[in-house]
VEXSE-787880 format. One record per residue (C-alpha): x, y, z; residue in one letter. Coordinates in steps of 0.02 Angstrom, whole numbers, padded with zeros to 5 digits, always signed. Layout:
! VEXSE-787880
XYZA...
***
This chain:
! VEXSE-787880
-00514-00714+01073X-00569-00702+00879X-00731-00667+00795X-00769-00732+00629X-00843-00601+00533X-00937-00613+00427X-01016-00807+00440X-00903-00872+00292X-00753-00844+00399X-00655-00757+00285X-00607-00626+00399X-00563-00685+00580X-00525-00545+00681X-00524-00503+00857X-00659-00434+00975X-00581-00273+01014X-00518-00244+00824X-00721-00296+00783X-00789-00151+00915X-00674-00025+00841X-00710-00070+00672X-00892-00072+00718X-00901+00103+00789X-00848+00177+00661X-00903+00086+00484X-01066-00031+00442X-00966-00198+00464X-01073-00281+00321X-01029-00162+00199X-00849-00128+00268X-00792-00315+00249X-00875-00332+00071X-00798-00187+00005X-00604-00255+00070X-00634-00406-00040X-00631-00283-00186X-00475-00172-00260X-00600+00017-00245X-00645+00110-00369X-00498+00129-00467X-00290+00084-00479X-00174+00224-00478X+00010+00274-00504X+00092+00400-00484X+00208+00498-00630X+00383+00552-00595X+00397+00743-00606X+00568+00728-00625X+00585+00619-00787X+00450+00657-00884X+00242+00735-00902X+00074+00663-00849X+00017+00705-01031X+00146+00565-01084X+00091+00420-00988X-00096+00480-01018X-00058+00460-01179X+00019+00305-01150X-00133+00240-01056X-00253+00287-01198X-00135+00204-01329X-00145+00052-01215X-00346+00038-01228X-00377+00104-01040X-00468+00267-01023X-00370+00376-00896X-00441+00495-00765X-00355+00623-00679X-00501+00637-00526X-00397+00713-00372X-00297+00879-00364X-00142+00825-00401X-00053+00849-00574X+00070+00701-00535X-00084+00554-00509X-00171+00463-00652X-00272+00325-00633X-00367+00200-00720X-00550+00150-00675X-00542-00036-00612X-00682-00150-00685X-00791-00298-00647X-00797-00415-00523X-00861-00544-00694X-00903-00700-00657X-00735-00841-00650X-00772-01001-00752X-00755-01148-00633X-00652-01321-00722X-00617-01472-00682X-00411-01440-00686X-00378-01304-00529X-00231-01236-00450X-00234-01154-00279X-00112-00999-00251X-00065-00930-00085X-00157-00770-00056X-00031-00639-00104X-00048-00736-00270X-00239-00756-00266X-00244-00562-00240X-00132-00514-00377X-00232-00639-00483X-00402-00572-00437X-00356-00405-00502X-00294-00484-00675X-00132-00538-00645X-00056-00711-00719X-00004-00846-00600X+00192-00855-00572X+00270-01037-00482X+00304-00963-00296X+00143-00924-00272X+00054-01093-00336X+00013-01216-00193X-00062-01377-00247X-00120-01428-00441X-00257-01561-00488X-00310-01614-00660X-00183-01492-00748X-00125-01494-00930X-00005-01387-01023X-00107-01272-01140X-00295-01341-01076X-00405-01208-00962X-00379-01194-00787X-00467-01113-00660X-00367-01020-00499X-00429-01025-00318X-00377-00925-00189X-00294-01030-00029X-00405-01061+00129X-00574-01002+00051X-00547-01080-00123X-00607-00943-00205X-00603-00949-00397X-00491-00802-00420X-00438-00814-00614X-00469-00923-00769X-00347-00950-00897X-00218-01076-00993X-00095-01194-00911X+00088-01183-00932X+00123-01345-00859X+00094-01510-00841X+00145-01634-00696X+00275-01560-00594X+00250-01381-00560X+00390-01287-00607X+00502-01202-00468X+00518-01035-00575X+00428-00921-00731X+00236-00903-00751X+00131-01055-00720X-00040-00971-00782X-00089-00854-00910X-00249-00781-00842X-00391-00749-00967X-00535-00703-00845X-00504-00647-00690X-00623-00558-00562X-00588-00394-00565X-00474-00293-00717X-00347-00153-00663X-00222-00089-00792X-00067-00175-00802X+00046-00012-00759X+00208-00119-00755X+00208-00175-00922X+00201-00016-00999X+00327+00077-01064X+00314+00236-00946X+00360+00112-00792X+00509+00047-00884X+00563+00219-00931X+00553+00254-00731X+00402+00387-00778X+00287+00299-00655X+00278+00214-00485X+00105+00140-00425X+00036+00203-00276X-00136+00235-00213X-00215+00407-00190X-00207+00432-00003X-00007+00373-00003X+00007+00509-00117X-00118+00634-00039X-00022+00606+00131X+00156+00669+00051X+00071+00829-00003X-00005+00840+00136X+00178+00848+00238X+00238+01007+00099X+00417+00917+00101X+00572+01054+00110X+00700+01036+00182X+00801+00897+00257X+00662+00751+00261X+00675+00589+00345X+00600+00454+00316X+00587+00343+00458X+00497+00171+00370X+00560+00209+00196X+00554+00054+00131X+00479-00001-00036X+00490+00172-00042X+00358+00259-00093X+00306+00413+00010X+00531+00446+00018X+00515+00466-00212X+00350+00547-00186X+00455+00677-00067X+00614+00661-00169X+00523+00726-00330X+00427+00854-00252X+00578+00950-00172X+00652+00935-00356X+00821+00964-00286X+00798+01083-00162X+00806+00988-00007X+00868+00839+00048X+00789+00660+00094X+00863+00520+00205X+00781+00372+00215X+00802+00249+00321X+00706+00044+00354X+00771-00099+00446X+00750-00228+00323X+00868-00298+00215X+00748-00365+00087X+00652-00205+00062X+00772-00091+00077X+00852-00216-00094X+00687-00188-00191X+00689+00004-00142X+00867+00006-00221X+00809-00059-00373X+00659+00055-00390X+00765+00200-00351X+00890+00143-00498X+00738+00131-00599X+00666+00293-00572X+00833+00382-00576X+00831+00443-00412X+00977+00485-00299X+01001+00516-00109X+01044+00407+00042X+00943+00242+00104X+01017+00169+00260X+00965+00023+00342X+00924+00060+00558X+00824+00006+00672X+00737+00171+00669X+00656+00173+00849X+00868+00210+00880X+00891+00362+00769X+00928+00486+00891X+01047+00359+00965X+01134+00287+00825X+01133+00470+00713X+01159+00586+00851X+01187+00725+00709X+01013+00719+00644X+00921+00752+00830X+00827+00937+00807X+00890+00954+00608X+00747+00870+00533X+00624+00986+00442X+00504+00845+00392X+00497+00674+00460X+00392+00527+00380X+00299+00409+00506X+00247+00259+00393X+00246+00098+00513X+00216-00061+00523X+00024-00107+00566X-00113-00242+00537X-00136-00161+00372X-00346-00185+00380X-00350-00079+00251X-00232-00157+00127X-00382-00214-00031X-00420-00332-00123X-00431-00465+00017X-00460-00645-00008X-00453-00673+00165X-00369-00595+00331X-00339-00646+00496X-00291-00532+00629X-00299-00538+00843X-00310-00393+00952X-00131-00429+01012X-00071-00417+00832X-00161-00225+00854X-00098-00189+01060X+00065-00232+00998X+00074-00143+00839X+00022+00023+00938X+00170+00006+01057X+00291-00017+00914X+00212+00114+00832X+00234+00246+00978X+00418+00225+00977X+00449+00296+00804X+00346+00421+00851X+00439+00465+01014X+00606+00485+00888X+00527+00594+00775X+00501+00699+00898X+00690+00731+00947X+00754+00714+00766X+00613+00879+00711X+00658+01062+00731X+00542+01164+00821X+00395+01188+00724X+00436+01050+00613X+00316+00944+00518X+00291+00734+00548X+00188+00632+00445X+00104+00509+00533X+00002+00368+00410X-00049+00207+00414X-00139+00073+00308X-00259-00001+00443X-00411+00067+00503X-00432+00037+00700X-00430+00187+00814X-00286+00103+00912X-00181+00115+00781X-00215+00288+00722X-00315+00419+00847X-00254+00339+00981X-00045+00367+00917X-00106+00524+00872X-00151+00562+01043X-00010+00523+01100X+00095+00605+01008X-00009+00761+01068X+00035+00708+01251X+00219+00718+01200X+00231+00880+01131X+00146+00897+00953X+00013+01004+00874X-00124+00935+00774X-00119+01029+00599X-00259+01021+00472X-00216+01011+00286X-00322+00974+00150X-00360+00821+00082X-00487+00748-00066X-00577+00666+00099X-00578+00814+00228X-00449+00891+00350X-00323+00798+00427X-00322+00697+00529X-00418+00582+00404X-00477+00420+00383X-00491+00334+00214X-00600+00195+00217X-00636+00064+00069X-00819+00061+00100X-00848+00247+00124X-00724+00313-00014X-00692+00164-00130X-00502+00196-00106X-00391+00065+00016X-00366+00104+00205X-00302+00237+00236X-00246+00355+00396X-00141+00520+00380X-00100+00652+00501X+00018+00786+00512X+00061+00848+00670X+00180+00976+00721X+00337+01020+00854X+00268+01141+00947X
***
């Protein structure tokens, strides 16, 4: 069964997702603040390759005003502005909503994400609406007429909902100086103190596996591992770009102690990032999501957690974090993971102890669930 919520339909989730939800946020307030990016856009500078002062300075050259709010020297971020008011014209395009989302926080339009056209002329205003809800997303000039192209940008935004710096056109992300990532991603890495030999169990884009990479600064050692082919591609490319250097393989990792018999009880630090119904994933045009889509992410979810177990040495650390926000998902893994053998261990976090749950419409930050227990 699925609830609407709230009456315009643009998030259709299940009863039991809407009940957890419920207990624990004001729905009202919870569902406006996913249609919005938070407070501000983040990335995160690599230790290894260069100084926060650099890209600050980078930032300020730029015309943003950087802030360094949380307690970490390697995180800037950028305050994220708006939402302005979209001009509505008679040409329109509709993008899929990856697109729409990218757009509403002041991206340009590129061709795989445009759906349908009407009224469009090379060079004349246009307006962008997201898919489904028809949203106007972004205003801004055509780059084609007729024909959509298959390839290249299609729309050069002018006005778009909300504005968030632009941190892959600078020059500190071609340089490999940054990589863009929210505040609780990165909280949840320091949170783990990575030494040793870490694994990373869900590595891919890669992310938390850098974040851990750069803050052992050659003194331990990171595997990482993901199961798809695609990601694990882009994560190659980041590393490349970053300069980074240690071994991605690609594994089914609910297998690990199976397929890499040498790693069971070596494993000083082992990263818990799965898959999930990513509630708290922001800005949102729409999302739909049924309570079997949450049951069965929580059964997947316990696997990788059963594996970390074996691959940890006693008193070992695991990172467990997600990007949703039900208790399924999160308290409930947790507890399980108690049942099995591990220790609950509180480390500080901007937002409280862990465990900890970041939450859009409480914090102003995306979704956000970290824990770190421990092998007892």
């Amino acid at each position: 069964m699925r609830t609407a919520y709230p009456a315009d339909g643009r998030f259709s989730y299940g009863k039991r997702i809407l009940e957890e939800l419920g207990e624990q946020f004001d729905l009202p307030e919870l569902f406006e603040a996913l249609r919005t990016p938070g407070k501000r856009l983040c990335a995160r500078v690599n230790l290894l390759r260069g100084s926060p002062e650099e890209v600050l300075e980078e930032l300020e050259r730029t015309g943003y005003e950087p802030e360094t709010p949380y307690p970490y020297e390697e995180l800037v971020c950028v305050r994220v502005e708006g939402p302005f008011e979209v001009p509505l014209t008679d040409a329109v395009v509709v993008a899929d909503k990856r697109a729409a989302e990218s757009v509403l926080m002041g991206a340009d339009l590129y061709a795989p994400g445009l759906l349908e056209a009407k009224g469009v002329k090379a060079g004349e205003p246009v307006t962008v609406l997201a898919e489904k809800t028809l949203e106007p997303v972004g205003f801004g000039r055509a780059l084609f007429e007729g024909e959509p192209p298959r390839r290249g940008k299609v729309v050069e935004t002018v006005v778009t909902k909300f504005k968030a710096p632009k941190f892959r056109e600078l020059k500190s992300f071609e340089k490999g100086l940054i990589y863009p990532q929210s505040a609780p991603a990165v909280a949840a890495v320091r949170a783990l103190e990575p030494e040793g030999l870490v694994v990373d169990m869900n590595a891919a884009p890669g992310g938390k596996a850098f974040h851990a990479y750069e803050l052992l600064r050659g003194k331990g050692k990171v595997i990482a591992f993901d199961i798809s082919k695609k990601r694990i591609s882009k994560m190659m490319e980041e590393m490349r770009r970053l300069g980074h250097s240690f071994e991605v393989v690609r594994a089914d990792s609910r297998y690990l102690d199976l397929d890499f018999p040498h790693l069971v009880g070596k494993a000083d630090r082992v990263i818990v990032d799965p898959p999930c119904t990513a509630i708290g994933v922001i800005p949102k045009v729409w999302d739909v999501k049924k309570d079997e889509d949450m049951i069965n992410a929580f059964e997947y979810q316990k696997q990788f957690v059963k594996v970390a177990y074996k691959l940890l040495k006693k008193g070992g650390l695991m990172l467990y974090s997600t990007c949703t926000l039900t208790k399924t998902e999160n308290e409930r893994v947790v507890e399980f993971a108690e049942e099995m053998g591990f220790e609950v261990v509180e480390k500080d976090t901007p937002w409280g102890k862990t465990p900890v749950k970041v939450s859009p419409s409480v914090h102003g930050e995306p979704g956000f669930f970290i824990a770190i227990l421990k092998k007892k």
